[in-house]
C-alpha positions as CSV (number, residue, x, y, z in Angstrom):
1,X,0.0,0.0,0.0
2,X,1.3,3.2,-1.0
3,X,1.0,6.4,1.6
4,X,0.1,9.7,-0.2
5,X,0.7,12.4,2.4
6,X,-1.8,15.1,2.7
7,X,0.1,18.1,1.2
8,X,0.8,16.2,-1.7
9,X,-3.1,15.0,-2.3
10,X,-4.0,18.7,-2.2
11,X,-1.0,19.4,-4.7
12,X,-2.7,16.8,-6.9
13,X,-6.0,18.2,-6.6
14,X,-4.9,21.5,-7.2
15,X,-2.7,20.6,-10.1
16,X,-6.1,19.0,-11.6
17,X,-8.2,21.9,-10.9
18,X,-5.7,24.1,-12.7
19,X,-6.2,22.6,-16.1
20,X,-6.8,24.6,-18.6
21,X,-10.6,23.8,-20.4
22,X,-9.9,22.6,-24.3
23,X,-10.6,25.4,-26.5
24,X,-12.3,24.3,-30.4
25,X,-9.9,25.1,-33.0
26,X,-12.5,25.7,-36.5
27,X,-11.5,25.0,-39.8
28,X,-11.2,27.8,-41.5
29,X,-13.5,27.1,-44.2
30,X,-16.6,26.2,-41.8
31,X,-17.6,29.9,-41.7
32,X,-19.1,29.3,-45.3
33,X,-22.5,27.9,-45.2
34,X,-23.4,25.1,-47.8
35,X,-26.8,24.8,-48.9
36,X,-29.0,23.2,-52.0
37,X,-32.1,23.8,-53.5
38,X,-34.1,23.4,-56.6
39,X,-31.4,24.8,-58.7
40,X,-29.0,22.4,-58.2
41,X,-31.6,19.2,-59.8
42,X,-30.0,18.2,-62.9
43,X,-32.2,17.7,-65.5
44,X,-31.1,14.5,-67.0
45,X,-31.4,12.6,-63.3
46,X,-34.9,11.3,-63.2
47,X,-34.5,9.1,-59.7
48,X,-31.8,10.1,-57.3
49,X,-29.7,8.2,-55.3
50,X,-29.3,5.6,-58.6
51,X,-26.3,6.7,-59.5
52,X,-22.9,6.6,-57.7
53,X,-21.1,10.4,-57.7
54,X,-18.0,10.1,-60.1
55,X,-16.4,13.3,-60.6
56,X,-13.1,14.4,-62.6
57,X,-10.7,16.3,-60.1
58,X,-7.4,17.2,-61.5
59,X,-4.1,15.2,-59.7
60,X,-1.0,15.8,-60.5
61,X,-1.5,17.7,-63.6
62,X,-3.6,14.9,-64.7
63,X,-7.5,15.3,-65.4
64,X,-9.7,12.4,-63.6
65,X,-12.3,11.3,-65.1
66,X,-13.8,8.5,-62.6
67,X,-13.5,9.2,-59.1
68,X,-16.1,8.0,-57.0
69,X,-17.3,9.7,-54.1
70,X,-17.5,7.5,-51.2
71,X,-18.5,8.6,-47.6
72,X,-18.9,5.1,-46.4
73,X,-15.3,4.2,-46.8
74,X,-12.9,5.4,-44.4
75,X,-10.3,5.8,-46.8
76,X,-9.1,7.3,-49.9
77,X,-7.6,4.5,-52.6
78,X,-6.4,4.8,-55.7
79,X,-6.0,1.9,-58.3
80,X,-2.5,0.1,-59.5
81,X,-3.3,0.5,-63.2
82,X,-4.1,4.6,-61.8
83,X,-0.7,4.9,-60.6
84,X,1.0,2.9,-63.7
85,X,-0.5,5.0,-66.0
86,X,0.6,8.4,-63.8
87,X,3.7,7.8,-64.3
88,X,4.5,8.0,-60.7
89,X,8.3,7.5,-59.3
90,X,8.2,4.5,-57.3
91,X,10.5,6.4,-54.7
92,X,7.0,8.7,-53.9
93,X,5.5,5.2,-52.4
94,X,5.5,4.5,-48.8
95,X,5.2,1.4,-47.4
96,X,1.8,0.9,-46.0
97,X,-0.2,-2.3,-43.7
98,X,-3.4,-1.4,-44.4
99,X,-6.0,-4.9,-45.6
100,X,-9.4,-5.2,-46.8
101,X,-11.7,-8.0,-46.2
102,X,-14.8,-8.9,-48.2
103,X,-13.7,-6.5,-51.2
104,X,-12.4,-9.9,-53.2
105,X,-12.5,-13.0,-53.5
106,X,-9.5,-14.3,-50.8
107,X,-9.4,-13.7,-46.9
108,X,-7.9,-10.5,-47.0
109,X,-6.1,-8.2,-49.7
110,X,-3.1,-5.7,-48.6
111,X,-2.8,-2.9,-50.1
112,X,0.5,-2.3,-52.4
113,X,2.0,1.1,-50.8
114,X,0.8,4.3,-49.6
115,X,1.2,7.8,-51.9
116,X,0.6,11.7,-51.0
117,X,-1.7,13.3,-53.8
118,X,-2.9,17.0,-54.7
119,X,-6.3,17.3,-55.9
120,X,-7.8,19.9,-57.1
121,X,-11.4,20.8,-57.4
122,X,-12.9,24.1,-58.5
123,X,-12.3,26.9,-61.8
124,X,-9.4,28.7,-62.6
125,X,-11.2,31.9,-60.7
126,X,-12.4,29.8,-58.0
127,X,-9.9,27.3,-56.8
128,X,-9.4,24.4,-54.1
129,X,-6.8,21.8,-53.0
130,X,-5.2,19.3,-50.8
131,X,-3.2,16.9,-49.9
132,X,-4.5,13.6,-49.4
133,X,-3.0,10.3,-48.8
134,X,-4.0,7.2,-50.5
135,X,-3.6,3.5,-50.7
136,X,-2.9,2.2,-53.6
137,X,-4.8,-1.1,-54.4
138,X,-3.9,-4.2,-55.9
139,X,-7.0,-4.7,-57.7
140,X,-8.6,-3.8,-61.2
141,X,-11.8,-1.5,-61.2
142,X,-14.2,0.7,-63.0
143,X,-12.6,3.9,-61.3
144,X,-9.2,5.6,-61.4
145,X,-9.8,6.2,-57.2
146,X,-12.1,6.4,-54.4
147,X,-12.1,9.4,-51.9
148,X,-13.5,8.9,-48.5
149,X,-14.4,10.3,-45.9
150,X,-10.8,12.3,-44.9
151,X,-11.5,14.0,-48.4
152,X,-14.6,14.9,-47.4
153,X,-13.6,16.5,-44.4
154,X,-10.1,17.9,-45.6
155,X,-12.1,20.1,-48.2
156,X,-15.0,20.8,-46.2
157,X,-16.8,18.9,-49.0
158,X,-20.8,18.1,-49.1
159,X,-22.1,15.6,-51.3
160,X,-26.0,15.4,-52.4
161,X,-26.6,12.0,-53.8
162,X,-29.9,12.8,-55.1
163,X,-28.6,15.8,-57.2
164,X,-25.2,14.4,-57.7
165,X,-23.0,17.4,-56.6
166,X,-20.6,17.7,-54.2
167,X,-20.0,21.1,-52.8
168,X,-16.9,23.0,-50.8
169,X,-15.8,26.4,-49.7
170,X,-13.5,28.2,-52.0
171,X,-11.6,31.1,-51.5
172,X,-14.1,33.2,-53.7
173,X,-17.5,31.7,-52.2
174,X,-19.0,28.0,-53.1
175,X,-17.6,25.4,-55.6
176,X,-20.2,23.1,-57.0
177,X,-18.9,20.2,-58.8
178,X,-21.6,18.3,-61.0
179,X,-21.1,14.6,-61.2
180,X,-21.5,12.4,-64.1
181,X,-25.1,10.6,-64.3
182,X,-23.8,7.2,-65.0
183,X,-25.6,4.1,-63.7
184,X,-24.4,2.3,-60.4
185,X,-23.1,-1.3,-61.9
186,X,-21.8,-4.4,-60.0
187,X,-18.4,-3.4,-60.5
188,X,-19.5,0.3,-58.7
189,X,-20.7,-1.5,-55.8
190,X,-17.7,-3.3,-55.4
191,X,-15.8,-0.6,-54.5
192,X,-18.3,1.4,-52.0
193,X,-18.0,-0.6,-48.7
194,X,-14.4,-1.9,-47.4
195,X,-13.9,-3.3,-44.3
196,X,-10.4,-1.8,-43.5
197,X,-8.0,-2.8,-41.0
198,X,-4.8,-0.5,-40.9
């Protein structure tokens, strides 16, 4: 049994007292409200929800033109053949542990490496970008990446499935970024809800 003496209990209680209450640091970019309303129905979408939101960010100097949207995943992956046909120096990739289950056929796949991207979003007048890391798959699919939910919340993004536009804060006011109205396939599905272990 360990004796605590009695100055030193009231040091400790002082000492706990004295603690300094956690103040919220904001992102920057939360001051901008993000709404949506009629004006933001594309015509061509007769039932939302239907489709998966692919959009066409720029990485890299390269223009996307399949990137699917995915707040269910908690991660941002990119595709082998993606980073093959990039051109990316192998020295960029870092070693990484992370492992899906139920995404393919097997127990488990690993993932091949690890790689920190730029994407852009917006208009030349009206611009966003970050950073992002990814994981870079070992299997074949329908899009060049995914970005998750750490996109979402490093640009401040919000998506509207039934419109199919994903919105963010720019440094001159909204961006709105239409997706492309392409029907949700097997192959889609796929890709939409990993199991991760990292």
């Amino acid at each position: 049994m360990i004796h605590v003496t009695k100055r030193r209990s009231k040091q400790a209680l002082r000492d706990t007292r004295a603690v300094e209450p956690v103040t919220p640091k904001f992102n920057p970019w939360s001051a901008c409200p993000i709404t949506f309303d009629h004006r933001d129905h594309l015509t061509s979408i007769r039932h939302g929800g239907l489709a998966a939101l692919v959009l066409d960010p720029i990485t890299n100097g390269y223009h996307l033109t399949r990137v699917l949207m995915d707040g269910g995943s908690s991660l941002n992956l990119i595709y082998q053949d993606t980073v093959r046909k990039m051109g990316i120096d192998p020295m960029r990739i870092s070693q990484s542990n992370t492992t899906f289950k139920g995404v393919i056929p097997g127990p488990e796949a690993s993932c091949t490496g690890s790689l920190l991207l730029e994407f852009v979003f917006g208009s030349p007048d009206n611009i966003r970008s970050e950073k992002l890391t990814f994981d870079i798959t070992p299997f074949r699919s329908g899009y060049q990446a995914l970005l998750g939910r750490t996109a979402f919340a490093h640009f401040n993004a919000v998506p509207h499935y039934a419109y199919l536009k994903l919105k963010m804060p720019g440094p001159r006011g909204i961006i709105s970024v239409s997706g492309k109205s392409r029907p949700r396939t097997r192959l889609d599905e796929s890709g939409e809800s990993l199991a991760v272990t990292a």
